[in-house]
Backbone as CSV, one residue per row, in Angstrom:
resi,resn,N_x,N_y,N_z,CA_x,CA_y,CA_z,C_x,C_y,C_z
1,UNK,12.714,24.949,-8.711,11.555,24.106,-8.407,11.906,22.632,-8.595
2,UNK,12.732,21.995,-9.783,12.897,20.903,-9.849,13.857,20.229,-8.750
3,UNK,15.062,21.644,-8.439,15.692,21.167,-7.356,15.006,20.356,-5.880
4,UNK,14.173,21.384,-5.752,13.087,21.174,-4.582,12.395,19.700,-4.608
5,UNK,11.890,19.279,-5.890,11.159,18.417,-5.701,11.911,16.970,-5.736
6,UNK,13.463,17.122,-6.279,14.039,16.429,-6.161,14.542,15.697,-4.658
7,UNK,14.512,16.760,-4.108,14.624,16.943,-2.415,13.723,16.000,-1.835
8,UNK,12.763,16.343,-2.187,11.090,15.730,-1.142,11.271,14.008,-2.231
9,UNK,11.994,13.817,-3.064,12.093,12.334,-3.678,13.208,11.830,-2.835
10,UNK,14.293,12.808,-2.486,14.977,11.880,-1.683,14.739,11.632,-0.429
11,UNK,13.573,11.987,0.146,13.017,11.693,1.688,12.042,10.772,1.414
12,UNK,11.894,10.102,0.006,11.221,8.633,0.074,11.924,8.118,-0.127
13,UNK,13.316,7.876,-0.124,13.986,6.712,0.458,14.689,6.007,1.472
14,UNK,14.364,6.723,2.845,14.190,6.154,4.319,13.300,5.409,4.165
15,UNK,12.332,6.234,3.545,10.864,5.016,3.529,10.579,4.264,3.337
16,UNK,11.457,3.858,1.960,11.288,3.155,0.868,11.676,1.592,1.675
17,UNK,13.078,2.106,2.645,13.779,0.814,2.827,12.498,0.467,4.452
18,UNK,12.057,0.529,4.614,10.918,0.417,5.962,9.824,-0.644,5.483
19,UNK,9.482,-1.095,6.401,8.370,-1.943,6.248,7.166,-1.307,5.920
20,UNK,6.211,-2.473,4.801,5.053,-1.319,4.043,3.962,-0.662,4.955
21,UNK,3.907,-1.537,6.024,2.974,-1.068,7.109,3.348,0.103,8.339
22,UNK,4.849,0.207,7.859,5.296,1.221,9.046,5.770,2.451,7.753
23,UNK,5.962,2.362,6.931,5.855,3.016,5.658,4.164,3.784,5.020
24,UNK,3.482,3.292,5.650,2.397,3.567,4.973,1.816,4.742,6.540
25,UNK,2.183,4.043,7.677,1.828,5.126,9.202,2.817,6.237,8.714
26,UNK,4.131,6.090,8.779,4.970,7.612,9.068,4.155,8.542,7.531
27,UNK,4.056,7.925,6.710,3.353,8.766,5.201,2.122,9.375,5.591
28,UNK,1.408,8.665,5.787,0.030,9.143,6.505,0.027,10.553,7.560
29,UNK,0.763,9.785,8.564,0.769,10.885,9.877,1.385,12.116,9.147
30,UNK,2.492,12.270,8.266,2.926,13.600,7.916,2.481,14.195,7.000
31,UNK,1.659,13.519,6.052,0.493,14.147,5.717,-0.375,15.152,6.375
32,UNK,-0.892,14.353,7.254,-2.106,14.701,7.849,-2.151,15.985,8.739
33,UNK,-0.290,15.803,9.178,-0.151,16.831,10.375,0.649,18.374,9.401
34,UNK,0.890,17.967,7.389,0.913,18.800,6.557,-0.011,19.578,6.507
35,UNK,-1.081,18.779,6.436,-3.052,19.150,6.040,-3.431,20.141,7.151
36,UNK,-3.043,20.231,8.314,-3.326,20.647,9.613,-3.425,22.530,9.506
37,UNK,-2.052,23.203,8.633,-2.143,24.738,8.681,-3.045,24.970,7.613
38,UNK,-3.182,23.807,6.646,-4.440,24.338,5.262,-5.853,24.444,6.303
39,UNK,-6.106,23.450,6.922,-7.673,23.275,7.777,-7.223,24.310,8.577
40,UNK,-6.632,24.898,9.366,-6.797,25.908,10.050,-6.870,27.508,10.147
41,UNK,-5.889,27.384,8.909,-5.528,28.634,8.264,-5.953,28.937,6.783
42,UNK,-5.738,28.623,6.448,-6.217,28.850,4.683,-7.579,28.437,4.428
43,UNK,-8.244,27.529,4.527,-9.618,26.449,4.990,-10.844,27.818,5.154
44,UNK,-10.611,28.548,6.150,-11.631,29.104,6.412,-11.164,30.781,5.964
45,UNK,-10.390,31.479,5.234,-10.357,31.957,4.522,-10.805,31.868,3.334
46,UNK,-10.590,30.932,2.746,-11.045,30.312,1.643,-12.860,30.136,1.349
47,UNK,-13.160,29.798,2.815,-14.849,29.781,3.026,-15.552,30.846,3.140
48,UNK,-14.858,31.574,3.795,-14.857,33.329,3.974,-15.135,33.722,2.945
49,UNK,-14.220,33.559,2.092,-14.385,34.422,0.604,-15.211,34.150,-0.249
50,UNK,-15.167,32.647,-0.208,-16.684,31.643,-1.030,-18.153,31.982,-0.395
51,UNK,-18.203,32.566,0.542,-19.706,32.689,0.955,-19.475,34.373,0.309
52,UNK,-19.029,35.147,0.561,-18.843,36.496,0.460,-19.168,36.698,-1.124
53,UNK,-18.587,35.936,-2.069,-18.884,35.989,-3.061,-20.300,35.194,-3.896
54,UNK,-20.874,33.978,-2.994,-21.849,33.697,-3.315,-22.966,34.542,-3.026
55,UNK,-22.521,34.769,-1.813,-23.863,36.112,-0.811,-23.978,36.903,-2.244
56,UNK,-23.106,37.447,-2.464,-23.595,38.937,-3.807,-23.884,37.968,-4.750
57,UNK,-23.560,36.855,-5.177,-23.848,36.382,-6.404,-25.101,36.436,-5.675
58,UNK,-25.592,35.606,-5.483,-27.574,34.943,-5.213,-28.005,36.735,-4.831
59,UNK,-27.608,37.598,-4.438,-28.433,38.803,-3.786,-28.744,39.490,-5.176
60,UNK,-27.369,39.792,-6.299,-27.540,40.110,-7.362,-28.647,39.399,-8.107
61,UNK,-28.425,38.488,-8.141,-29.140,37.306,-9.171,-30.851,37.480,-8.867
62,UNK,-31.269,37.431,-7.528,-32.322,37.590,-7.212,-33.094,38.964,-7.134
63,UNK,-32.335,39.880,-7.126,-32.962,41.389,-7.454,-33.719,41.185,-8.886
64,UNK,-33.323,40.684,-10.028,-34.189,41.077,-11.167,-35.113,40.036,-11.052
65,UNK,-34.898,38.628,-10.744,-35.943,37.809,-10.856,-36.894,38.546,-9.985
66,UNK,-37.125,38.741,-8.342,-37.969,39.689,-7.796,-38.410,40.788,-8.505
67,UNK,-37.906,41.431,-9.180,-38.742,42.835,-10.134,-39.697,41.464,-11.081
68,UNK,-39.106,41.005,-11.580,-40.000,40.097,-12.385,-41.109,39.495,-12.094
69,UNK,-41.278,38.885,-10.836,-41.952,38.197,-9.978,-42.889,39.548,-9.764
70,UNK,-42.813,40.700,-9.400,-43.452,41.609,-9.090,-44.280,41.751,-10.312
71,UNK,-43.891,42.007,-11.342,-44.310,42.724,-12.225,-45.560,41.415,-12.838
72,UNK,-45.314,39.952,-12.443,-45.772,39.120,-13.028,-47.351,39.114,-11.811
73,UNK,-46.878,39.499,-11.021,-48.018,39.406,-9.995,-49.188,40.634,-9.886
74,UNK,-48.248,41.676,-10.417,-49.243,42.701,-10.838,-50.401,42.204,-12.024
75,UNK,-49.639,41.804,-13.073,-50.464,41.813,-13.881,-51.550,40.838,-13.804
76,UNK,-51.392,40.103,-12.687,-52.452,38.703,-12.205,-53.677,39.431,-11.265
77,UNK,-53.292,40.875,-11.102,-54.089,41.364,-9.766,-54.915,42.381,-10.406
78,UNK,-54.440,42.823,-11.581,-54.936,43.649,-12.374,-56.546,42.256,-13.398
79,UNK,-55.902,41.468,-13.560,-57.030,40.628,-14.067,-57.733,39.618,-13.439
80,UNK,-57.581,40.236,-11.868,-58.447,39.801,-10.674,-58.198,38.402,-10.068
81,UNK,-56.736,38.016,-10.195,-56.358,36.420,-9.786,-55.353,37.101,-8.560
82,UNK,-55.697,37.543,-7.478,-54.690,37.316,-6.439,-54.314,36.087,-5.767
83,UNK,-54.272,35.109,-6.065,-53.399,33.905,-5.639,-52.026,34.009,-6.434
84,UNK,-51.576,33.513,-4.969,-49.769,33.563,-5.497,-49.470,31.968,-5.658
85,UNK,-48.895,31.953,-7.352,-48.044,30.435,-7.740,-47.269,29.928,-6.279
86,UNK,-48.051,28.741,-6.310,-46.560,28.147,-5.526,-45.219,27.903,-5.951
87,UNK,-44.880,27.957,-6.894,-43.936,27.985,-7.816,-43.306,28.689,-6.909
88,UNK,-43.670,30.007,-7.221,-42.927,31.551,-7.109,-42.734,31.687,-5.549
89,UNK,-43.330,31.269,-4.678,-43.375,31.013,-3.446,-41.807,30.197,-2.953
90,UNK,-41.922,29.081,-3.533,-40.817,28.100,-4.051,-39.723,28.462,-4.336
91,UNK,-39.602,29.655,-5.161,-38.159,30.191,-5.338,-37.840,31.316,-4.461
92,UNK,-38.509,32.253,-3.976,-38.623,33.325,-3.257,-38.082,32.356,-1.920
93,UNK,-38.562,30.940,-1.274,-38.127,30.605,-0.042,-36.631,30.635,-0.265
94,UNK,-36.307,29.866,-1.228,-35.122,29.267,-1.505,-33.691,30.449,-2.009
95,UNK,-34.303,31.574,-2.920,-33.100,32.536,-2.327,-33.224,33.171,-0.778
96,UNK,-34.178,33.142,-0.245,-33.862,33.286,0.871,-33.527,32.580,1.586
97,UNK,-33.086,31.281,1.625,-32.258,30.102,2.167,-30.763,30.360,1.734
98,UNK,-30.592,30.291,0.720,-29.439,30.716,0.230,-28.655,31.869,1.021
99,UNK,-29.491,32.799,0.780,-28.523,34.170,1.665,-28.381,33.736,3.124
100,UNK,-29.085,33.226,3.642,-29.480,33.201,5.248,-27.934,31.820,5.456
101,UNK,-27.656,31.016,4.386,-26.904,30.377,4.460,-25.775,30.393,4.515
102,UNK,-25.412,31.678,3.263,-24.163,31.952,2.981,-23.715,33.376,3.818
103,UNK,-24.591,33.831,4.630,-24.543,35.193,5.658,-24.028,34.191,6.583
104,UNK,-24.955,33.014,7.364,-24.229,32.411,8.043,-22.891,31.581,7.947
105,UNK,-22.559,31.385,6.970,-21.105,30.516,6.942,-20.097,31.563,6.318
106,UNK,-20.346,32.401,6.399,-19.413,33.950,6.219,-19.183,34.400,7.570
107,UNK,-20.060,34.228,8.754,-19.923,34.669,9.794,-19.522,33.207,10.697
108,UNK,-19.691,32.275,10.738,-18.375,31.069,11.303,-17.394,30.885,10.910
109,UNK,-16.993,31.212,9.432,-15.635,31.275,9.205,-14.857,32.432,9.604
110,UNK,-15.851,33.790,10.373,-14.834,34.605,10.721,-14.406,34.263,12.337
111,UNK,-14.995,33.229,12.787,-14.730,33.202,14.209,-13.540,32.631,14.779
112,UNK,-12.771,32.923,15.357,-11.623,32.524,15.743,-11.903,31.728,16.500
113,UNK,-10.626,29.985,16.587,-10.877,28.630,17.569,-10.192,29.608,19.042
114,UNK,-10.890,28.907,19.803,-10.731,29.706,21.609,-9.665,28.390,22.002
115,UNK,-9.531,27.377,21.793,-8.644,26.427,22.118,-8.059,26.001,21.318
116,UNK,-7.041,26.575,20.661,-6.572,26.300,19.383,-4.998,24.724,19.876
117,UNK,-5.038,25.201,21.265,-4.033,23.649,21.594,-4.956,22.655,21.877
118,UNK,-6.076,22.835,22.272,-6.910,21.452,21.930,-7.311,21.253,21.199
119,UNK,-7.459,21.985,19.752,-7.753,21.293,18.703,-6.789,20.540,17.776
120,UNK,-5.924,21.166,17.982,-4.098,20.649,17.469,-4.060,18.996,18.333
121,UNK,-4.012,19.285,19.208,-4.259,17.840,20.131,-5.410,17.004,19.679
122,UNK,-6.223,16.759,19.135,-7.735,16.495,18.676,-7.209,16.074,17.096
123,UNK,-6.743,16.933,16.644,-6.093,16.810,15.166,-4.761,15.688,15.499
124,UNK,-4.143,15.927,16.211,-2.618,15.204,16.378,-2.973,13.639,16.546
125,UNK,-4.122,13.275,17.405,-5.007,12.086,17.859,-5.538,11.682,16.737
126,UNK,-6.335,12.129,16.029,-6.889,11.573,14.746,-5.620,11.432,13.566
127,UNK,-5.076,12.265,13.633,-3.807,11.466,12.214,-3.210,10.069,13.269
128,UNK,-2.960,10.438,14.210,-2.497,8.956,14.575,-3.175,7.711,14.718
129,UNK,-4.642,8.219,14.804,-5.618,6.671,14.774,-5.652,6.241,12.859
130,UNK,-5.534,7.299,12.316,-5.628,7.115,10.554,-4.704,6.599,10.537
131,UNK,-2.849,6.757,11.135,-1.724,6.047,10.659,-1.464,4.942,11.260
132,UNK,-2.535,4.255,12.064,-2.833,3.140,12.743,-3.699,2.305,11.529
133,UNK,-4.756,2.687,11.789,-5.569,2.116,10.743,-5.710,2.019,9.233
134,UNK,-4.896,3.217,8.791,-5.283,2.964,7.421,-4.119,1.877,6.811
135,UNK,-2.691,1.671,7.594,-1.903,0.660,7.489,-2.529,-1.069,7.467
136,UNK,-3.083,-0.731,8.568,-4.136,-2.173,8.576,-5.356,-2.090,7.767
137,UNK,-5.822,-1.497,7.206,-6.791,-1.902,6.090,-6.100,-1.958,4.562
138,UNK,-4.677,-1.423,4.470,-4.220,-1.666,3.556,-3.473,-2.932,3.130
139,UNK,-2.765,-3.129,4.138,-2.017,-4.585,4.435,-3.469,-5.675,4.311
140,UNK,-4.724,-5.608,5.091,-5.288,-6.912,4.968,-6.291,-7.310,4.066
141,UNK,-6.455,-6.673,3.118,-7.100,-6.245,2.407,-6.635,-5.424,1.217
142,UNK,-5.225,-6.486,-0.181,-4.728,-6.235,-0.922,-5.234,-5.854,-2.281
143,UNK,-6.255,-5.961,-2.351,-7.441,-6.260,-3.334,-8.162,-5.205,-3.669
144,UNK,-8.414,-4.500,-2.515,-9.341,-3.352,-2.498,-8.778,-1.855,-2.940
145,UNK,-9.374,-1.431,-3.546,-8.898,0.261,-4.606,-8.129,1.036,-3.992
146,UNK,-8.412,1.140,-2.351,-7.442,1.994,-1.862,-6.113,1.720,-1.957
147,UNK,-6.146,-0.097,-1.711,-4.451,-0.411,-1.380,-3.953,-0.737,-3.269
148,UNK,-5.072,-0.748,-3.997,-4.017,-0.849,-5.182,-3.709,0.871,-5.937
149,UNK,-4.588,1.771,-5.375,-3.931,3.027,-5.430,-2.710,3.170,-4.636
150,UNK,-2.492,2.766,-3.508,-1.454,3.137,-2.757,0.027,1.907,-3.826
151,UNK,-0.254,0.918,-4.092,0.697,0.202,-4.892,1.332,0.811,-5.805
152,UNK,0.024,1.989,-6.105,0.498,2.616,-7.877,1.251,3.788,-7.498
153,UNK,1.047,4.128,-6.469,1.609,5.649,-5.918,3.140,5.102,-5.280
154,UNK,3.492,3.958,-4.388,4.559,3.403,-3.976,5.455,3.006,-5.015
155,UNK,4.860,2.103,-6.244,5.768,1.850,-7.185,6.236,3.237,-9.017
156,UNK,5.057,4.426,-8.210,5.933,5.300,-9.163,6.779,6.475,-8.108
157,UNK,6.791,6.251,-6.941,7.443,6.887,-5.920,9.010,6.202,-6.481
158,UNK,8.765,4.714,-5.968,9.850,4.386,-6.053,11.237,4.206,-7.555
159,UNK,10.123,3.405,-8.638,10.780,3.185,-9.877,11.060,4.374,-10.513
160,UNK,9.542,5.304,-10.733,9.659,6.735,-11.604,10.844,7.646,-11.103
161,UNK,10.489,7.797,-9.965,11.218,8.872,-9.375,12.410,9.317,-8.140
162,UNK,12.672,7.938,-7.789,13.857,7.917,-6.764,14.480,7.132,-7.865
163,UNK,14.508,5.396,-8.577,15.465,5.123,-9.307,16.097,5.458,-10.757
164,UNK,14.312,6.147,-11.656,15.231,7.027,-12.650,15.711,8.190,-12.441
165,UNK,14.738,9.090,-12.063,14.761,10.686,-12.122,16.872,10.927,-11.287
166,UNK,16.342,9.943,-10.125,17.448,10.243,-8.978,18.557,9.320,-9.375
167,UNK,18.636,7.843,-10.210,19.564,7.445,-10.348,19.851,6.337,-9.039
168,UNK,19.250,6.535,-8.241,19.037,5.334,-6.568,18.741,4.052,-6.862
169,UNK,19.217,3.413,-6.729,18.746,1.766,-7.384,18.567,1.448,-5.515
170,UNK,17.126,1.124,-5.460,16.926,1.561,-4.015,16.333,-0.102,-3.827
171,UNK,16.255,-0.936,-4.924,15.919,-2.686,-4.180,17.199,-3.584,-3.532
172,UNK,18.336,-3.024,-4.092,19.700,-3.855,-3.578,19.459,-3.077,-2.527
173,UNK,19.341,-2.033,-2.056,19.125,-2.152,-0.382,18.004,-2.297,0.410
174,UNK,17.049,-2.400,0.085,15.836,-3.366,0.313,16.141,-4.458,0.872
175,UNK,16.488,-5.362,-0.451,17.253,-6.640,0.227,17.913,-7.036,1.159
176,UNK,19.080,-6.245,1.428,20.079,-6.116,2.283,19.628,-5.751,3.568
177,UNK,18.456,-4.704,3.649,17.936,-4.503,4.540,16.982,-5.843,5.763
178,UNK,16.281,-5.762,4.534,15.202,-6.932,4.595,15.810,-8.177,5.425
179,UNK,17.003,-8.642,4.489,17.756,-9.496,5.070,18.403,-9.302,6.599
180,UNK,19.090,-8.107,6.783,19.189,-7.955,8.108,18.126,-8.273,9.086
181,UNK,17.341,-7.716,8.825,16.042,-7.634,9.616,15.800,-9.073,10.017
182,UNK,15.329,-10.015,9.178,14.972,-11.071,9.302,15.898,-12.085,10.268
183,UNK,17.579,-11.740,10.193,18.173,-12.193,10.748,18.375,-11.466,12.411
184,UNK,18.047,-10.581,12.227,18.088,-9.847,14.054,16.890,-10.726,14.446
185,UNK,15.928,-11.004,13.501,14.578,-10.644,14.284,14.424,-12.993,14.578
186,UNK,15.376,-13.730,13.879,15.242,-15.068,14.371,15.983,-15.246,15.235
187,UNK,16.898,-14.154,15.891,17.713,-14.180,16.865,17.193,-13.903,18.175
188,UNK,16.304,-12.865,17.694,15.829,-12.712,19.296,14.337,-13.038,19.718
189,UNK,13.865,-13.673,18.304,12.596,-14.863,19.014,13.176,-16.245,18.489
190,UNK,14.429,-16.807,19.173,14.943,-18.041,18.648,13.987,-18.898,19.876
191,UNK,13.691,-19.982,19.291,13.115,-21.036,19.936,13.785,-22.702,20.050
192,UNK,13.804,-22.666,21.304,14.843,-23.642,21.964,13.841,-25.221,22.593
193,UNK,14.411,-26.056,21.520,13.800,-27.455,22.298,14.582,-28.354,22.848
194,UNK,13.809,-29.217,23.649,14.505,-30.298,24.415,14.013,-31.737,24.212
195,UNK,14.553,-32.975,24.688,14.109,-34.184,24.438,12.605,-34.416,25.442
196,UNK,11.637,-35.107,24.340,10.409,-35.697,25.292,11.188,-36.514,26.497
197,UNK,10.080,-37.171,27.170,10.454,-37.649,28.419,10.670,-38.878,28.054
198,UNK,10.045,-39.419,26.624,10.447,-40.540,26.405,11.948,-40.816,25.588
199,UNK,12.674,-39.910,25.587,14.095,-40.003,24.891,15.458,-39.377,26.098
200,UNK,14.973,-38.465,26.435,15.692,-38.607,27.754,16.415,-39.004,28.115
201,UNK,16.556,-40.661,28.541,17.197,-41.317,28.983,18.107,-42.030,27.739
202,UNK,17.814,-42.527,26.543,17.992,-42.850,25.745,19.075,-41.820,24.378
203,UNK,18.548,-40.758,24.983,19.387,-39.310,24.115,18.776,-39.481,22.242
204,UNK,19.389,-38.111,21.694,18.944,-38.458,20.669,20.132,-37.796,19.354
205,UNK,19.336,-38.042,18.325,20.768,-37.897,16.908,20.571,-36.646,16.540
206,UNK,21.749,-35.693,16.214,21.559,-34.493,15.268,22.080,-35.141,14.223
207,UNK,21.624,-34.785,12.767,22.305,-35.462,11.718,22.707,-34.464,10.960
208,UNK,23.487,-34.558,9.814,23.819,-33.668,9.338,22.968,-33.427,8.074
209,UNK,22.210,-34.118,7.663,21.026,-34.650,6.521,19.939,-34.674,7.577
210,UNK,18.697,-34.162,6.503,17.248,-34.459,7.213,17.150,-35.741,6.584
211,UNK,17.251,-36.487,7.517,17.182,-37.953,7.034,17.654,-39.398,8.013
212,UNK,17.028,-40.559,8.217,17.655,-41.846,9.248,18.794,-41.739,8.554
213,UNK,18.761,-41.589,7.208,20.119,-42.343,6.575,21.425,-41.200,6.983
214,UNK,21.120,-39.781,7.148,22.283,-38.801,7.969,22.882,-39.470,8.750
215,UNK,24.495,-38.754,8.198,25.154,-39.285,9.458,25.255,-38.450,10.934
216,UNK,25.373,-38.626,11.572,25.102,-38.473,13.207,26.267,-37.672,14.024
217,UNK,25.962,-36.179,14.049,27.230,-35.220,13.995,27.336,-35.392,15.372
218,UNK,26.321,-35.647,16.332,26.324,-35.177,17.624,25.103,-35.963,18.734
219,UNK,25.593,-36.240,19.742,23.842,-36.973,20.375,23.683,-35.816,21.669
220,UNK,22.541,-35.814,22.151,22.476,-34.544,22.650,21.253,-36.022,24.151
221,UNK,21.763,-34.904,25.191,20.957,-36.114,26.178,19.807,-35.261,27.238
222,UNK,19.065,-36.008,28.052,18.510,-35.403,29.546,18.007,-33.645,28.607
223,UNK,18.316,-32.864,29.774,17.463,-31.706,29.326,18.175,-30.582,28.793
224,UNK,19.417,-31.060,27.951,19.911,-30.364,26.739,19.465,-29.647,25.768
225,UNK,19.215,-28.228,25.769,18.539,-27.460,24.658,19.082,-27.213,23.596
226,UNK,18.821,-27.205,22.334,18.883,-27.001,20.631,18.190,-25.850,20.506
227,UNK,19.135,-25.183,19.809,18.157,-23.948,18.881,17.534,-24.007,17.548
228,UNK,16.318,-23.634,17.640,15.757,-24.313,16.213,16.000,-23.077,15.387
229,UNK,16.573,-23.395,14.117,17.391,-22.193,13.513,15.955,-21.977,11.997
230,UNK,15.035,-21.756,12.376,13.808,-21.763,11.594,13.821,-22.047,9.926
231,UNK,13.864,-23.209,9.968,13.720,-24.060,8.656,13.742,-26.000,9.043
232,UNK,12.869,-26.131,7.924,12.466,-27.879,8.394,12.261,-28.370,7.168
233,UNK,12.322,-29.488,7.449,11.715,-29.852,5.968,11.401,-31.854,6.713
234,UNK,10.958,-32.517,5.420,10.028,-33.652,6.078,10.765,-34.850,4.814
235,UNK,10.744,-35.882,4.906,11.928,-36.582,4.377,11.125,-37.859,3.321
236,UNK,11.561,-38.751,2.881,10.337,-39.296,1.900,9.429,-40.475,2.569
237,UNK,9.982,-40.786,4.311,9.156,-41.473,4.903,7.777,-40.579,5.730
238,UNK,7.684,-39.265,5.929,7.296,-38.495,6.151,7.227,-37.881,7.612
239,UNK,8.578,-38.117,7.922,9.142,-37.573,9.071,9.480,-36.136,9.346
240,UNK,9.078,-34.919,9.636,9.667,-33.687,10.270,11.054,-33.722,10.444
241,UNK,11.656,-33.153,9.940,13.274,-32.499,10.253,13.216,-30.838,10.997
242,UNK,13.564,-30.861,11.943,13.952,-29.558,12.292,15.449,-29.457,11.965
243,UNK,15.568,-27.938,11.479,17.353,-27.696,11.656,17.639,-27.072,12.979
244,UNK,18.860,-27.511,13.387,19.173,-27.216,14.765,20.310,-26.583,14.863
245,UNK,20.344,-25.988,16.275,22.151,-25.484,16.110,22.221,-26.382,17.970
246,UNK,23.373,-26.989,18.283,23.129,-27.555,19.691,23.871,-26.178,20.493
247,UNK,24.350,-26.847,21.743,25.407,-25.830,22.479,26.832,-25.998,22.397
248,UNK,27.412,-26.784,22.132,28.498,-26.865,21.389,28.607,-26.160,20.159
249,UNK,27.774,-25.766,19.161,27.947,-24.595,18.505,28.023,-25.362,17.205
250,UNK,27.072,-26.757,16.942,27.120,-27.390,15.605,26.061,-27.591,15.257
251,UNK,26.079,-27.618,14.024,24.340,-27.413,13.099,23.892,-28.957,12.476
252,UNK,22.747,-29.120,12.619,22.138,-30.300,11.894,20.726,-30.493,12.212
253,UNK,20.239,-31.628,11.916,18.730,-32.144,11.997,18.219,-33.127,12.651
254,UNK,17.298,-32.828,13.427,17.081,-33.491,14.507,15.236,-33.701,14.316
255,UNK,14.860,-34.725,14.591,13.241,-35.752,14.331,12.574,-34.670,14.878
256,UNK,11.220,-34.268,14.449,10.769,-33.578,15.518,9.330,-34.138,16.408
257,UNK,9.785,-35.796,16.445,8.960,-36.693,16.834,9.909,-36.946,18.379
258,UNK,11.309,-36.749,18.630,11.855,-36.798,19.726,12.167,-35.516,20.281
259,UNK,11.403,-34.559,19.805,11.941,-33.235,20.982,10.342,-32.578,21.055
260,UNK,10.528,-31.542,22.310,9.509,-30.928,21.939,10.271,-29.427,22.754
261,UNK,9.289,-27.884,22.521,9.745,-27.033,22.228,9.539,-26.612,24.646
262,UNK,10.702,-25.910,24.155,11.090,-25.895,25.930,9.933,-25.133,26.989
C-alpha cells in the first residue's frame, strides 16, 4: 500500500513543474473523470441499498407506533370523543411519505441509463467546463477559502510528500523550468521598434548605459528595427530606457522618446 501511494506522489511531479492554472485544469479534469465509475456504478447501488434499508427501517418502526395509535383511539371512542388528533394525523401522513419515498428511490436506482455514451459525453463536458473554470476562480481570486484550501493541499502535495517522503527537491526544477519558459515565451512575442518620423533622418544612439552620459555602441537610422529585449528602466532626468538588441546582433539602450513600437 505504501508502495502504491508512493506511486500516485510521483505523478505530482509533472504537475508540480506546470503552471498553477494549467496544474489546477489537468487535477480537476482527472478527478472528475475518476468520480465518473463511483456516480455511475457504485452511486446507485449504494442508494439502492440505503432506501432498501430505510424502507424496513420506517415500515418496522411504524408498525408499533400504529398499534399504539390504535389502541389510543379506541380508548377515545370508548369515552365518546371520536375526533382524530391532528397530531396523529401528522405522523400517520409522514410515515407514509417516507415509505412512498424510499419505495420510490429504491425503484430509480434500479433503472438502468438507456444512453449511457451520452451521459459519459455530458459528464466528459462538465469536468471540462469545471477544469476551465475552477482554474480561473482560483487564480483571480487568491483570498477566497477555496484557493487557500487548494494552497494547503499544493504545498503539502509538494513539501510533505514528493520532497520529504520521496526525497525530490522539486523547486530547483521549477526554476529551471520557469526560467525556460519565460525565455521561449520573450522570444516569440519579441517586440520590434523603429525611429519616429521625427529621428529618421537624423538616426539615433544605442548606448551601452541607460543614460545621455552612455557611451554610444551603435547609431541605428531610417526604418531600422531593434528588438526590445523586455526590461527598461528610467534614468535620474526621467527619461525611459528601453534595452535593445539591434540587427547587427549588439545590446544596449535606446530613449524611448525616439522610437516607437513597429
Amino acid at each position: 500500500m505504501e508502495t502504491l501511494l508512493e506511486q500516485i506522489y510521483w505523478l505530482w511531479v509533472p504537475l508540480a513543474l506546470l503552471p498553477i492554472w494549467l496544474r489546477i485544469a489537468i487535477f480537476t479534469f482527472i478527478v472528475i473523470i475518476l468520480m465518473r465509475p463511483v456516480l455511475f456504478h457504485i452511486a446507485p447501488r449504494l442508494i439502492e441499498w440505503m432506501s432498501i434499508l430505510l424502507h424496513k427501517a420506517v415500515h418496522y418502526l411504524s408498525y408499533p407506533v400504529m398499534v399504539l395509535f390504535h389502541k389510543f383511539l379506541s380508548k377515545r371512542r370508548n369515552q365518546g370523543n371520536y375526533i382524530i388528533p391532528s397530531w396523529l394525523e401528522g405522523i400517520e401522513e409522514l410515515f407514509a411519505l417516507l415509505l412512498k419515498t424510499f419505495s420510490k428511490t429504491e425503484m430509480l436506482s434500479k433503472k438502468r441509463t438507456r444512453n449511457k455514451a451520452k451521459w459519459k459525453r455530458t459528464f466528459r463536458l462538465v469536468g471540462i467546463a469545471l477544469a476551465i473554470l475552477l482554474p480561473l476562480a482560483i487564480v483571480n481570486n487568491p483570498t477566497s477559502s477555496y484557493s487557500q484550501t487548494w494552497d494547503q493541499f499544493d504545498r503539502w502535495m509538494t513539501e510533505e510528500k514528493v520532497q520529504k517522503d520521496l526525497g525530490f527537491d522539486i523547486k530547483d526544477y521549477q526554476g529551471t523550468l520557469l526560467a525556460k519558459v519565460e525565455e521561449v515565451s520573450s522570444k516569440v512575442n519579441t517586440k520590434e521598434y523603429i525611429l519616429t518620423d521625427q529621428y529618421k533622418s537624423v538616426g539615433g544612439n544605442v548606448r551601452a548605459n541607460p543614460s545621455l552620459d552612455g557611451q554610444i555602441v551603435e547609431d541605428i537610422f531610417q526604418d531600422e528595427t531593434v528588438t526590445y529585449m523586455d526590461e527598461q528602466k528610467i534614468d535620474n532626468r526621467g527619461i525611459t530606457w528601453l534595452k535593445i538588441e539591434t540587427q547587427s546582433g549588439k545590446t544596449g539602450w535606446i530613449s524611448s522618446k525616439i522610437v516607437e513600437e513597429k
